[in-house]
N, C-alpha and C positions, 0 to 999 in steps of 0.2 A: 228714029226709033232705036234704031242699036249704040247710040250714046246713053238711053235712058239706064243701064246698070251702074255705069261707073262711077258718077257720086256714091250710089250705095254700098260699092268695093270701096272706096276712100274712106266713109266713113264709117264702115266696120273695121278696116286695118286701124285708123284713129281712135275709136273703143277701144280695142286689143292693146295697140300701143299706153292705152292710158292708164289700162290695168295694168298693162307692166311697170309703167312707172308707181304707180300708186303702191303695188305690192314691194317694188323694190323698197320705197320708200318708208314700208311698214316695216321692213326688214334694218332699218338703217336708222330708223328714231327706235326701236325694240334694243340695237344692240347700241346706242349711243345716247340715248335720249336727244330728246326735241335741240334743244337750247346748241348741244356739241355736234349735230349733225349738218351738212352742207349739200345743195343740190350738185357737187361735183359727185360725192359720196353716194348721191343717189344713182346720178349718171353711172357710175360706176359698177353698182348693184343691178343696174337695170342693163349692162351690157351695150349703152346708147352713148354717144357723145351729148357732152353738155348742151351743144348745137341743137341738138335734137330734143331733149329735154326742153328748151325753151322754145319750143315749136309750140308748146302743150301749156306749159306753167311757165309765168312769168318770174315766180321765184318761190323761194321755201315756204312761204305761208299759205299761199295759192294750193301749195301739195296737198301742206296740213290742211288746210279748210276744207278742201275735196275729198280727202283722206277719211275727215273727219263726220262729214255728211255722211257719208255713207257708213262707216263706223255705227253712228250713233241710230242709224236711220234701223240699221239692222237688227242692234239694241233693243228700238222700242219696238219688233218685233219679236223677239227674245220676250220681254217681259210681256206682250199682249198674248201670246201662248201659255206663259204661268198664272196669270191672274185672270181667271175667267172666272164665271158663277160655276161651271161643272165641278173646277178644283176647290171653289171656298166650301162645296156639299163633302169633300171627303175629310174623312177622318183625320186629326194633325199629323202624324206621322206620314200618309200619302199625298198630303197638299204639300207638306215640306217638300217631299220628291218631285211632287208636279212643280214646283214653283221655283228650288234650288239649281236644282237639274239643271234646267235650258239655259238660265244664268251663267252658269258654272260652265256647263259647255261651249257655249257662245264665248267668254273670257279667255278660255284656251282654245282657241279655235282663230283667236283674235288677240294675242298679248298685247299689237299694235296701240288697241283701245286703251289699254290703261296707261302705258308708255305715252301717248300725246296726250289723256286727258289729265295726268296728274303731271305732266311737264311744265320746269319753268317758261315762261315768258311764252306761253303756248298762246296764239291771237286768239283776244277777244270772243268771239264770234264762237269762235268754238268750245270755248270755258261759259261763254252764256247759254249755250245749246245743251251742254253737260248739266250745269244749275238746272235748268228747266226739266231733264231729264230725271236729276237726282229728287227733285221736288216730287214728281210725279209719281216716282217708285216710293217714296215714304209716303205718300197719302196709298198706294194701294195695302202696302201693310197695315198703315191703320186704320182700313178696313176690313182687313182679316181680322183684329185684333178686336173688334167693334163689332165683329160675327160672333167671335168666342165671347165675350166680354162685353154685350151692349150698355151694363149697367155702369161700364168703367168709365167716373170723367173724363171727361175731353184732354182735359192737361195731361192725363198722366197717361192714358192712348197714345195721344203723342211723343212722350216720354220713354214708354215700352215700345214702342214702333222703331223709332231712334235709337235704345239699345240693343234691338233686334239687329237693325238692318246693321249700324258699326259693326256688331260682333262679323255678322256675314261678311262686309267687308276685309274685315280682318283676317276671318277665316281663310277669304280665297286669295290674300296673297300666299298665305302658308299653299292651298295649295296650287296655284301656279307655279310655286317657289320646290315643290316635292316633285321628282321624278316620275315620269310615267308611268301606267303601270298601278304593280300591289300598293307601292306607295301613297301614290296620288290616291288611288279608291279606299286607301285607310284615311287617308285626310279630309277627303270629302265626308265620310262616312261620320269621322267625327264631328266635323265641323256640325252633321245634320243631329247626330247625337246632342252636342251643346244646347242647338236652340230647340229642340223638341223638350229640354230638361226645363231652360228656362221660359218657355209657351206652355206645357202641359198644365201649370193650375189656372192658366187661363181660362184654356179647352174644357178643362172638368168644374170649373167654374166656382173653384176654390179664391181667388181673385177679383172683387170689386172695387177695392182702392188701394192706390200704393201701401206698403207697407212702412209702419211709424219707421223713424229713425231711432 
């Protein structure tokens, strides 16, 4: 009976341990990218000998892919809190909040995610997990878009959904990229200004098909 604990202390230390590799590791593909980083580098971050490191992961992609589950896993928690029915009933300017927000948070809270998911030669596995993810997040916009706009074709919901979501993208490397702080909440700020300007004739339903060329 009193051996019954100690598997359980081995493998709560082995958790603990794994987070620390995993975050060193976040810390080590963020300051070097995926492709220039090495699991000596990570050993290194993590305070651990390589010995030890390979106790856990058999080598760099194993990190990234573990890394990466969890990254993404947390992600499509992120976005399952923005895109409910409660936020599609609020008005545009307070869905944007409810919906940018947690994204936006989650991204700097996490630089790791974008450092491995937009890295060269990052595995497989984890660039197909990303696709599926990024697929998922453009069908929820063009459903908001489909709430403001049910009369808009299909094609071109698609279309406005698509330069919704780039712009967003684009937005939050600016701010990722801005200092913490007045600045960053001026970047964000704008970023929600941008797509509120271009969403608003949606919303007010100025908006039933693209606009002639």
């Amino acid at each position: 009976m009193s051996e019954e604990p100690k598997p359980r202390r081995r493998q709560a230390r082995g958790e603990r341990r794994i987070a620390q590799l995993l975050q060193a590791a976040a810390n080590v593909f963020c300051a070097n990218g995926y492709t220039a980083s090495s699991t000596n580098a990570i050993a290194r971050e993590a305070h651990v000998s390589p010995g030890t490191l390979y106790q856990y992961f058999p080598n760099k992609e194993a990190i990234a892919i573990e890394l990466g589950e969890r990254l993404l896993h947390e992600m499509r928690e992120a976005h399952g809190q923005a895109f409910t029915p409660e936020n599609l009933a609020l008005p545009l300017p307070e869905l944007l909040d409810a919906v940018v927000d947690p994204l936006i948070e989650f991204n700097c809270a996490n630089p790791a995610f974008l450092a491995l998911m937009h890295g060269s030669e990052v595995p497989g596995r984890i660039a197909e997990e990303h696709d599926e993810l990024h697929a998922t997040l453009l069908t929820r916009v063009q459903e908001v878009i489909a709430h403001y706009a049910p009369a808009l074709p299909a094609e071109d919901r698609l279309r406005t959904a698509s330069m919704a979501f780039a712009t967003f993208k684009g937005g939050l490397d600016l701010v990722l990229a801005a200092p913490e702080g007045a600045e960053r909440d001026a970047t964000i700020a704008e970023l929600k200004t941008l797509l509120l300007r271009y969403l608003s004739p949606l919303a007010e339903g100025q908006v039933t098909t693209t606009p002639s060329r």
